[in-house]
C-alpha positions in Angstrom: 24.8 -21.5 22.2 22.9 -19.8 19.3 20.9 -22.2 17.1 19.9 -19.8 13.9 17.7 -22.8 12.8 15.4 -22.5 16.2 16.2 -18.8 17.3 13.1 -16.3 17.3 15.5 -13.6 18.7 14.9 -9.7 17.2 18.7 -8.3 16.0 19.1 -4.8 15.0 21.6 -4.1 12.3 22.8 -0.6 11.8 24.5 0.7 8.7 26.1 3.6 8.5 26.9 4.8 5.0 23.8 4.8 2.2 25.9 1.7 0.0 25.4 -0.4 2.9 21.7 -0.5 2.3 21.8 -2.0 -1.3 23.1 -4.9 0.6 20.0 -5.1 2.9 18.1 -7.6 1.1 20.7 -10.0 -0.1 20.9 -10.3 3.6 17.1 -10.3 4.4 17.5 -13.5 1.8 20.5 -15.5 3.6 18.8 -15.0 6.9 15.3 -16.4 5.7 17.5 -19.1 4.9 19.5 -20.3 7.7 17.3 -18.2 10.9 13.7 -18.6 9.7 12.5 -17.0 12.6 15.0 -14.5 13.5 13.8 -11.0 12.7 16.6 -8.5 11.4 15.7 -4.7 11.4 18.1 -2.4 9.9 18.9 1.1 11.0 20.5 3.6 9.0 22.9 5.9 11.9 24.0 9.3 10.8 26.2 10.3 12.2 28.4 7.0 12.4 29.9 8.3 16.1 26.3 7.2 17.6 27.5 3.6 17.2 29.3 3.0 20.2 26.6 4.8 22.6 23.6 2.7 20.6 25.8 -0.5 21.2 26.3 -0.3 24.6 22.7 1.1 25.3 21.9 -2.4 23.4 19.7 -0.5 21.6 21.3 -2.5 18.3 23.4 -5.6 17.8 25.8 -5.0 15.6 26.9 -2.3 12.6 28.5 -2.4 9.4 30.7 0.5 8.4 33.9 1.5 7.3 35.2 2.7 10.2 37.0 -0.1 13.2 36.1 1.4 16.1 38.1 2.8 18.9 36.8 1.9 21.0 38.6 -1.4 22.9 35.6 -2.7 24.9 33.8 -3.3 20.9 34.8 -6.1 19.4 34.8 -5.9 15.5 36.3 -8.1 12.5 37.1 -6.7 8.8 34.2 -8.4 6.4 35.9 -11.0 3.8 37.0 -8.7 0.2 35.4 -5.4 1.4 36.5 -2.3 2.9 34.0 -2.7 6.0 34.0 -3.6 9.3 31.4 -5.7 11.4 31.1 -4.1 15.2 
């Protein structure tokens, strides 16, 4: 079970199109809220078809992007009244 409250786990986030970054530290600010401790870098990937091959190298977490992947082995879920997809 993850416990945001009492994680110190490092996530890296990668974003794949320049809008996603204005959203950086609105989320910087919700995570200092409920993971304290967690540590969130962010990783801008150009050109979006390195996702797969950084996620299963675990080399990040999880992207955002507007793209679902094809990929069936990635699981992903449409964010709530955007156009983009969390991988």
């Amino acid at each position: 079970d993850f416990d945001p409250v009492h994680s110190h786990r490092p996530f890296c986030l990668a974003i794949t199109y320049s809008g996603g970054l204005m959203r950086v530290p609105s989320l910087y600010q919700r995570i200092a809220q409920e993971a304290p401790n967690v540590h969130l870098s962010v990783r801008a990937i150009d050109p979006p078809e390195q996702l797969r091959e950084l996620l299963c190298q675990q080399q990040i977490d999880a992207a955002i992007t507007h793209v679902p992947p094809s990929d069936s082995c990635l699981a992903s879920t449409q964010l709530p009244d955007r156009e983009l997809v969390l991988i």
